[in-house]
N, C-alpha and C positions, 0 to 999 in steps of 0.2 A: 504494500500500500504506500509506504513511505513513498519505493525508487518512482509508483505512479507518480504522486503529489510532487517528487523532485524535479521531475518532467515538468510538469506544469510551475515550478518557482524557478525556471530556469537554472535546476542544478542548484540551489538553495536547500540545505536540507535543517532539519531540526534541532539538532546537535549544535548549528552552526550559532544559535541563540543571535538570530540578527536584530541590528537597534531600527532596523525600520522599523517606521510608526511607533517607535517607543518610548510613551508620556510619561512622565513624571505623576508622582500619588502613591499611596499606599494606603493598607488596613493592618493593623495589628493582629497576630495571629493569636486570637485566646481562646480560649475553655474557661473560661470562669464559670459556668453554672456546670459544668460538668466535674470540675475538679473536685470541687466540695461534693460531700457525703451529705445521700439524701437524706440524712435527719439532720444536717446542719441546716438552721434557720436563713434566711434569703429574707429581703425587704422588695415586695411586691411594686417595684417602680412604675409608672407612667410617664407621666410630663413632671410626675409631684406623685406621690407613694399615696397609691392608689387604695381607694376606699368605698366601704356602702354600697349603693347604685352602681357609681362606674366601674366597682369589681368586678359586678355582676355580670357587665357587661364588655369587659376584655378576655377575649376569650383567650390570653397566653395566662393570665391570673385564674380564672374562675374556676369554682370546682363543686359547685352549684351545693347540693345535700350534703357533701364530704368536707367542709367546712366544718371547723371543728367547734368546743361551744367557746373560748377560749379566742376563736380569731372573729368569731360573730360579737364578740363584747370589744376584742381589739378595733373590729374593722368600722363598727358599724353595720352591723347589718341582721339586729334582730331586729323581728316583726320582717324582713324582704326574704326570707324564707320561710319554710314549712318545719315545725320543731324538732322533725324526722336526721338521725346524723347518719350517714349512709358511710360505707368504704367503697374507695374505689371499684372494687372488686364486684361489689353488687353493683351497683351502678354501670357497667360494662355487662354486665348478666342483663339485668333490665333491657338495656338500650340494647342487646342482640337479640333478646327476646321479639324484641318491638321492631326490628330489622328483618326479624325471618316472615315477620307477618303478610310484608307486603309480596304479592306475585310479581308484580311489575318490576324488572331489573333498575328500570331508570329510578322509580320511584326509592331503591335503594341508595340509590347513589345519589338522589338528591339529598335523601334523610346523612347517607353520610357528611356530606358537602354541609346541610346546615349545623351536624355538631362540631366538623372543624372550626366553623365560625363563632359556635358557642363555649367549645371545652375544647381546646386545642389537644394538653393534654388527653384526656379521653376519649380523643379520635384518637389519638397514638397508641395507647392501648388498646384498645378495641382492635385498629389492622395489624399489628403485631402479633396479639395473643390469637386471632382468628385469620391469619393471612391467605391460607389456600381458598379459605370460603369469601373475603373478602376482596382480594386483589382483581378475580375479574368485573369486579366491581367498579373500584375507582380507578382500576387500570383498564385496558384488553381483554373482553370485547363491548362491556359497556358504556365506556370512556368515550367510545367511536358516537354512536345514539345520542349522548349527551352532548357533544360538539356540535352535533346536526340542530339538536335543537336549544343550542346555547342559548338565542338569544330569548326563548321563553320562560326560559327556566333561569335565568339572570338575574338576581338579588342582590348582592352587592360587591364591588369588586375585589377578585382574590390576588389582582396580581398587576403589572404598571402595562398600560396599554400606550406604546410610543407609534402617532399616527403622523404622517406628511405632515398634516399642518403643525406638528411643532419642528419642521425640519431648522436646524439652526441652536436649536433649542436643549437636544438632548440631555445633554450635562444638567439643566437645571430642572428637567421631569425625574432622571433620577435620585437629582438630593430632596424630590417630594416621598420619596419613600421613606418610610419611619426608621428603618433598622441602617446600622451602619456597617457594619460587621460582616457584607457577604462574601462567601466563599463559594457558592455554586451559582449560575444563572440559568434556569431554561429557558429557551428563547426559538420562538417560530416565527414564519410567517403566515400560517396560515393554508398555502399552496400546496400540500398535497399532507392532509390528514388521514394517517392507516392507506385504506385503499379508498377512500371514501371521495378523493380530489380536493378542491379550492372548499374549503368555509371560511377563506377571509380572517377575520376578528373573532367569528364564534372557537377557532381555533384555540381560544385559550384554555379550554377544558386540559389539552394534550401538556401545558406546561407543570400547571397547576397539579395534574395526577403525575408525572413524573416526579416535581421534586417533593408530593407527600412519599414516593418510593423512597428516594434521597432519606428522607428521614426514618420511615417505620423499616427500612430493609439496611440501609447503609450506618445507619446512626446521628446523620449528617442533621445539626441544630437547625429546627423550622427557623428560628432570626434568621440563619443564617442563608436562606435559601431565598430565590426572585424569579418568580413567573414572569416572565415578559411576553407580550406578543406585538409584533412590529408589524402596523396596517399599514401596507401601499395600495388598498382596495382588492377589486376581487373579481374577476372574470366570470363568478359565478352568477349567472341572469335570476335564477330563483333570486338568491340572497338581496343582487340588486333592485328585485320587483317589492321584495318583504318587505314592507311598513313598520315591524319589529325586529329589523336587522340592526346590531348596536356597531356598526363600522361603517368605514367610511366609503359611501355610494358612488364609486367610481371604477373605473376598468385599471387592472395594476399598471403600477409602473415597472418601467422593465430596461433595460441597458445603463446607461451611465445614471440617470434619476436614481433609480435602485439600489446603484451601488455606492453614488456619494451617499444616500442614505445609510445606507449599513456601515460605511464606511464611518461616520460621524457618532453611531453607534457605538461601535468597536473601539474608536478613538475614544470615546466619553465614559466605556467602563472601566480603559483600564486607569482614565485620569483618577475616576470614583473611588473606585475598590483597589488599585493595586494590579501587582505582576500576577500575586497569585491567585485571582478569583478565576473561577471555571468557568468557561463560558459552553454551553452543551446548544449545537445548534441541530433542532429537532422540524422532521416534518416538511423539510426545504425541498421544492423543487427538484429534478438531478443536474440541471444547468446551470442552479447555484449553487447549488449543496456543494458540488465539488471544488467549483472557482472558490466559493468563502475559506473552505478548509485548507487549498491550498495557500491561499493570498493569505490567510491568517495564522497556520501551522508555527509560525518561524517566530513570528511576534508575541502573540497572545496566547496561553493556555484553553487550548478547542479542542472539541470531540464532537465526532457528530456519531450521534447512536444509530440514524437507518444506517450508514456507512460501515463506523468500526463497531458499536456497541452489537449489531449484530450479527457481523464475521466474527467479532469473538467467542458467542457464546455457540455459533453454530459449531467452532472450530473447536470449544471444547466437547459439542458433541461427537464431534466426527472423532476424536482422540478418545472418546469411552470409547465408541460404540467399536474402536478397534479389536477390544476384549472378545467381541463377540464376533466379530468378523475376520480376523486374525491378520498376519502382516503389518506391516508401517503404512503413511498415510501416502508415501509414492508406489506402493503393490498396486494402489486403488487408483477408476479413473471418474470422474463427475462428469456431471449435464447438470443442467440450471436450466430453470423456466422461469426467464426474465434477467432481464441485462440493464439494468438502472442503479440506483444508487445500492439497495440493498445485495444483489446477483453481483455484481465488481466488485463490492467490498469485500463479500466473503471470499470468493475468490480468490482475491487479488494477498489476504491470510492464508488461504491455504496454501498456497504456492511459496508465501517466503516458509512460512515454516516447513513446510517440503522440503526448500530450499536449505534452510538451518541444520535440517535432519541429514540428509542426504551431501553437503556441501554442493549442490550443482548451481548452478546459474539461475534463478527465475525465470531467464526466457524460455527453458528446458522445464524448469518444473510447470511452466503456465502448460504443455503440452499437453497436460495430464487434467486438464479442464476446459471443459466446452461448453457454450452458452448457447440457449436460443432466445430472441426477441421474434418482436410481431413480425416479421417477415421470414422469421425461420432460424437455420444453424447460422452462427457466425463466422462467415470464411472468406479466407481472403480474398476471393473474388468482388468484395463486395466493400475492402476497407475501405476503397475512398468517400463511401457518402455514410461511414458509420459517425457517431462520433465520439469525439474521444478518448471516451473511458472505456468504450468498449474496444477499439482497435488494438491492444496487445494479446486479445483472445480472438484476434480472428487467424483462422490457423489454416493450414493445406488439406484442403476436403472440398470434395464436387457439394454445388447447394441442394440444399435441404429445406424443405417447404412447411414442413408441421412437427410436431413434438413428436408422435410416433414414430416415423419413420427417421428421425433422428436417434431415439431411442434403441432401433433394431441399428442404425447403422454402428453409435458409437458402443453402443451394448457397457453404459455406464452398471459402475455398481453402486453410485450413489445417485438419486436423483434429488433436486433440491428446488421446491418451490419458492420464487421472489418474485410472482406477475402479478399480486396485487387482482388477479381473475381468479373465481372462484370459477371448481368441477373439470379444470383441465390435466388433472391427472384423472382419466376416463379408465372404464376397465379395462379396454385394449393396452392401455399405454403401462398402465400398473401389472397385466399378465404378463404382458412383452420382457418387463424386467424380473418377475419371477420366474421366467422360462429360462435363461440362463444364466441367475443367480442363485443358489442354496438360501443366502440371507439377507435378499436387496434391503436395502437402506432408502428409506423414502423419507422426506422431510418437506410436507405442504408449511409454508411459514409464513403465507399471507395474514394479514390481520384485517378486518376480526374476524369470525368465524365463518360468516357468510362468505367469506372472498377464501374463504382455504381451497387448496385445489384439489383435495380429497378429503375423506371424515377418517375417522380413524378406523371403523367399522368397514368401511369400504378397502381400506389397505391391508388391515389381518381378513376379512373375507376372502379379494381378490388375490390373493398370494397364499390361500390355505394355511394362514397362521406363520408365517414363515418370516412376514414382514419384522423389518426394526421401522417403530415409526414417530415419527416426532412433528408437533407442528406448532403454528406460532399462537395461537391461541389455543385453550386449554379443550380437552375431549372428554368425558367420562372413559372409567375403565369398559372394554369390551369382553367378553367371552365369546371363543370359539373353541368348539368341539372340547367343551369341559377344561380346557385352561384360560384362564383371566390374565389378559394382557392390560398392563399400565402406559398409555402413550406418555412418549417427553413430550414437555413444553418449550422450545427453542426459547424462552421467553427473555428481553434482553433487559427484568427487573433482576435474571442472574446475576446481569455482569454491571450494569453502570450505575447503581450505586455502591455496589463496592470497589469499583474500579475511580469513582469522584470520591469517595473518601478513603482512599491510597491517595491521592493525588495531594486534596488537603490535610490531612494529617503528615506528610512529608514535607510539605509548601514546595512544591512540584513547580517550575513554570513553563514545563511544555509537556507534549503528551506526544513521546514514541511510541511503533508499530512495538517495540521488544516489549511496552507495559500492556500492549492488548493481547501479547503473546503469553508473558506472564498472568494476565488474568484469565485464559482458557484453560493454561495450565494447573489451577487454583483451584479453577470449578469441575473439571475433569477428574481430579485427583479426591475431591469427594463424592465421588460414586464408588458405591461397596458393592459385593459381592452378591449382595439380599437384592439389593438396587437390577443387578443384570441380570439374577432369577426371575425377575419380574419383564425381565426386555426394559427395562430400562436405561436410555443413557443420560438422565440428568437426576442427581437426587431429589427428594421431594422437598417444595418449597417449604414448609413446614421448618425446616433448619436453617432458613434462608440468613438469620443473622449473625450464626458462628458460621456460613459461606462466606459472607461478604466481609467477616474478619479476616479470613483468611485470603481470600483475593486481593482487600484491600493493602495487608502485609505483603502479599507479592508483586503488587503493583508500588508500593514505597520502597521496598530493596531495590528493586531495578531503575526508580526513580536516584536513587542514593548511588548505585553503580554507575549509571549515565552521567553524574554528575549535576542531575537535573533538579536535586532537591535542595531545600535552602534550608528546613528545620533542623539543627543542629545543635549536641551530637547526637548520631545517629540510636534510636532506643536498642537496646542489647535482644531485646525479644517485642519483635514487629507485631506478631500476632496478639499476645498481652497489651501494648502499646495501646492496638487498633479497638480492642474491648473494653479498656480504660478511658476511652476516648470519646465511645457511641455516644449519642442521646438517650436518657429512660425517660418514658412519660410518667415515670409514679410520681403522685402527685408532691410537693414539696408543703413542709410547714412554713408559717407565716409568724412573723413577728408579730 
């Protein structure tokens, strides 16, 4: 991935820590609410040490019932509760109680969405302590639903919307955010949410559920996190007709507009925040997604998750699922259905690491990978109107018109969905690869569910149980013929927030291919033996916060070996470090 992006910086690489575009600013690296021990007392700050009414009503302080009798005499605030004293713990029973009641998926995740506004902490417990049942929730697949209809379901803002008309401006929208202190930033534009395409401004859903991951998966401090979504309008003619569209009603902008915007963007956060705040660009286009990551790789601390967050976590599937499949990851050859930002990323990973394993050249291991896009196989016949990012996979082979008959020609043993199309792994194309493989690998990874290119039912059916299968959105378990198969989740809640707090727990200020490599390695390495009885190549989310310990430990050693880390000296034991470090929601006592 890198030598791609060095291509495009003109031989500019990461390592090289260039001072272009490099503002002056900082933020102080702290933990102070983490440092101290949760029964050491904290004074409930605001603007002025908050009290009565406005406790009530900040949802980083409040703790509604679990307010003790002691802080209700302190605060002010008998008679504005009920005389009931609750523990956390019931209170999180309650409210899942009252959470499973509803059928409607959305109607959950808006009930979750109003207790992060009202009990910060007790949304954090709550997806913490219930994560497998709650993450498709505020993440992948219901996440998608809610963006579509952001702007009805709109109450009050979660996160800084930077729209054209304050172009010039940026720097002073974000000193209107309250916190100072950030270390992550998610930041879209709107232009291609999941598979679902342009929703403009309602896009914010997608920042917003990513950095509560940040937090209830990674440990990473809600302060410390910033939903952004940057409006240049929206192509989309629905949204522009809507009379309750909350963005800005115009057709985007595109070429130079676009980019001095982002560009004043990128300039303004790192005046704000510093070298080391994470900038995570989510959701982009592929015509920008890859110019931004390139043009900003060298300067600013970026990651973009369709790109690398999910070559990483595919790559550490493709590294379990070896267990089951036997040989290295060059014995093996792939097919990709779909050639955009996600299908090149991964990719473009599995080949250095090929590379890594084997010491050959990239352009030798890329050999051993073939894409199709809407017009077919990708071969050289056809480089010169490809673009870009796809031209180092286009390889020596007569063309190829549709996924089948690609499939019989290249007789992959992996196949890996990125088309963002749902049901095009059909049953010919899924028997095609169990007819000359003992134990094809299939990986439908579109999001959300609707858009997968096969169910999980359909892939152990059409392969008589044979299949390894994973996809990007979650499946229920299946049974066939008296054995119960558990599908993976490609999900990339594995890897980027343990992979962004490696980064900040180091003060990191760039992000190499060797730390997306170390974090496949991470998440790979905890799949067990019970885990691949089961056909599984990702362990279950359920463990996901000693994973992303340890991911994030491997992503700050190789942060510390690169030279790329500033937190100093380095801790003796990274994983201890990274666990010392998390966020806990329980609640804290009050002066």
């Amino acid at each position: 991935m890198e030598s791609f992006l060095k291509m495009q910086r003109g031989g500019e690489c990461v390592l090289d820590l260039s001072p272009r575009s490099t503002v002056g600013g900082g933020v102080e690296d702290v933990y102070g609410e983490d440092r101290a021990s949760e029964d050491q007392l904290v004074t409930p700050w605001t603007v002025s040490v908050a009290s009565g009414y406005t406790m009530l009503r900040d949802p980083h302080h409040n703790k509604g019932l679990a307010f003790t009798e002691k802080e209700r005499d302190a605060h002010y605030l008998r008679g504005l509760l009920p005389p009931a004293v609750l523990t956390q713990e019931l209170q999180a029973k309650k409210l899942m109680n009252n959470i499973r009641q509803y059928e409607v998926p959305l109607h959950k995740y808006m009930a979750m969405m109003e207790l992060e506004e009202r009990n910060e902490r007790l949304f954090y417990k709550l997806l913490i302590d219930n994560v497998e049942e709650l993450l498709p929730i505020v993440y992948t697949p219901v996440v998608g639903e809610a963006c579509q209809k952001y702007g009805s379901i709109f109450r009050r803002p979660q996160g800084l919307y930077i729209s054209l008309k304050e172009k010039g401006k940026i720097l002073e929208l974000l000193r209107n955010w309250p916190e100072r202190a950030i270390q992550v930033i998610v930041v879209t534009d709107g232009e291609r949410i999941l598979g679902l395409g342009d929703l403009g401004c309602q896009g914010m859903g997608i920042p917003v559920g990513k950095l509560a991951l940040y937090t209830a998966l990674g440990g990473v401090r809600p302060s410390a996190c910033l939903p952004i979504t940057i409006d240049v309008g929206t192509n989309n003619e629905q949204l522009l007709n809507d009379e309750f569209y909350i963005g800005l009603k115009q057709k985007r902008a595109t070429g130079k507009e676009y980019y001095d915007f982002l560009h004043e963007f990128m300039t303004a956060v790192k005046q704000n925040y510093g070298e080391k705040v994470l900038v995570q660009f989510e959701d982009f286009a592929n015509h920008n997604a890859f110019e931004l990551l390139a043009k900003y790789g060298t300067t600013h601390l970026v990651f973009n998750d369709d790109i690398q967050g999910t070559a990483s976590v595919v790559l550490a599937g493709l590294v379990a699922s070896l267990k089951l499949l036997g040989g290295t990851l060059g014995d093996h050859t792939f097919l990709f259905l779909g050639a955009g930002e996600a299908g090149t990323g991964i990719a473009e990973l599995i080949a250095l690491e090929m590379s890594k394993q084997t010491k050959i050249p990239m352009e030798e291991t890329r050999k051993k990978i073939w894409l199709v896009d809407s017009k077919g196989l990708i071969v050289k016949s056809r480089k010169e109107s490809l673009q870009h990012f796809k031209q180092p996979w286009a390889h020596d082979h007569e063309p190829v018109n549709n996924l089948l008959d690609a499939v019989n020609a290249i007789k992959p043993t992996a196949l890996i969905g990125t088309s963002g199309v749902g049901k095009q792994f059909t049953k010919e194309v899924v028997e095609a690869m169990a007819a000359f493989n003992k134990t094809p690998l299939i990986m439908a990874l579109s999001n959300p569910t609707s858009q997968a290119e096969c169910t999980a039912e359909e892939a152990y059916t059409w392969t008589e149980g044979r299949a390894i299968f994973s996809s990007g959105s979650p499946f229920d378990p299946v049974e066939y013929n008296g054995k119960c198969f558990v599908p993976g989740q490609a999900n990339n809640a594995y890897i980027f927030p343990g992979l962004g707090f490696g980064l900040v727990i180091s003060g990191a200020i760039r992000v190499h291919d060797d730390m997306l490599l170390a974090a496949s390695e991470a998440l790979a390495g905890q799949v067990t033996q019970e885990h691949y009885d089961k056909g599984m190549i990702y362990p279950p989310l359920s463990n996901i916060r000693t994973i992303s310990a340890h991911i994030a430990a491997n992503v700050a050693a190789k942060a510390y070996d690169l030279g790329l880390a500033t937190r100093l000296p380095r801790p003796a034991d990274l994983v201890k470090y990274a666990e010392s470090c998390m966020y806990t929601p329980n609640y804290r006592n009050y002066r």
